[in-house]
C-alpha positions as CSV (number, residue, x, y, z in Angstrom):
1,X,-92.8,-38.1,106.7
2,X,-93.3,-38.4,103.2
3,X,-92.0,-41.5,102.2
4,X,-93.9,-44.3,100.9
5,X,-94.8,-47.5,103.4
6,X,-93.5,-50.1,101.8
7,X,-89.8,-48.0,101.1
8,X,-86.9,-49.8,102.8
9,X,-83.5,-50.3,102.2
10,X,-80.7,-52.1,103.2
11,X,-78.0,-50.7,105.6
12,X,-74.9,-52.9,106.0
13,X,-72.0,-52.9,108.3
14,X,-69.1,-50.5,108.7
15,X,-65.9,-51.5,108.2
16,X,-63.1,-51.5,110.9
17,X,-61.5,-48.4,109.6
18,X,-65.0,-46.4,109.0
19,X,-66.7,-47.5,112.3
20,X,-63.4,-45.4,114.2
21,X,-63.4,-42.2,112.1
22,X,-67.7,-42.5,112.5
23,X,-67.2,-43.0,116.1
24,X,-64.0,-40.4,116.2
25,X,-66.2,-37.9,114.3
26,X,-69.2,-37.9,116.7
27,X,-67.4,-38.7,120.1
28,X,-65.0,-35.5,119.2
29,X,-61.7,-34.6,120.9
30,X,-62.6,-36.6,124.0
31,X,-61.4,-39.8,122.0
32,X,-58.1,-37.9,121.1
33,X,-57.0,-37.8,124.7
34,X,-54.1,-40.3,125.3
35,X,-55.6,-41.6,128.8
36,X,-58.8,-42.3,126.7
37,X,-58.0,-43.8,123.4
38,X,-57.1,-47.1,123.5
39,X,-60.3,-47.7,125.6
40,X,-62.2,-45.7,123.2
41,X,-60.8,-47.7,120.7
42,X,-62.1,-51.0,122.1
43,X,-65.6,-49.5,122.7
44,X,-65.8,-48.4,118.8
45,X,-64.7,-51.9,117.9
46,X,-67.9,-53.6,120.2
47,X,-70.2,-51.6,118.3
48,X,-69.9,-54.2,115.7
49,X,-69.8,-51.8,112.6
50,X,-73.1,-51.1,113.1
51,X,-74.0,-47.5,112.1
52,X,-76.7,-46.7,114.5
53,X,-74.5,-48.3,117.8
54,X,-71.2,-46.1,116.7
55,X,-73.3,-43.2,116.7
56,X,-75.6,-43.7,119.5
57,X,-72.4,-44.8,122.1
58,X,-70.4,-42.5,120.8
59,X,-72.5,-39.3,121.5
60,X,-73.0,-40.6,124.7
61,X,-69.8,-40.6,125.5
62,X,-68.6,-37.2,123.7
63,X,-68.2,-35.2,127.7
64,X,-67.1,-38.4,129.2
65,X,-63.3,-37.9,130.0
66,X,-62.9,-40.0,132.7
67,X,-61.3,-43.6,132.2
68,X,-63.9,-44.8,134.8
69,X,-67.0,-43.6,132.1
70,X,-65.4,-45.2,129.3
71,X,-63.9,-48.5,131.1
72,X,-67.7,-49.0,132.5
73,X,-69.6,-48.3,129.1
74,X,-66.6,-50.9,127.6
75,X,-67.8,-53.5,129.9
76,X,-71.4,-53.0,129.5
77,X,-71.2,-53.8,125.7
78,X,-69.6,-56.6,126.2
């Protein structure tokens, strides 16, 4: 890459509201299922507003659509 060594910058949290339409946005329709959402909610909200976790969970759980996935995964992060 062609970025200089000593380049960094600062990445901060995500807010409640912008952590869910992050998650929402990569998860896709699985988190629009009504079986699913409030759990998918809870799992968003353990990801802390960290940008990396929302995107990293949530991809992993964008074919899940089984309660059992998403109750497991919520348990794990806790």
């Amino acid at each position: 890459m062609d970025i200089p060594k000593d380049f960094t910058f600062k990445l901060g949290l995500m807010t409640e509201n912008e952590t869910w339409s992050l998650f929402q946005f990569m998860a896709g329709d699985v988190v629009k299922d009504n079986n699913l959402k409030g759990v998918a909610i809870q799992v968003a909200q353990k990801c802390a507003g960290l940008p990396l976790m929302v995107v990293t969970v949530a991809r992993a759980m964008k074919d899940k659509w089984d309660v059992k996935s998403w109750k497991d995964t919520l348990r794990r992060l806790q």
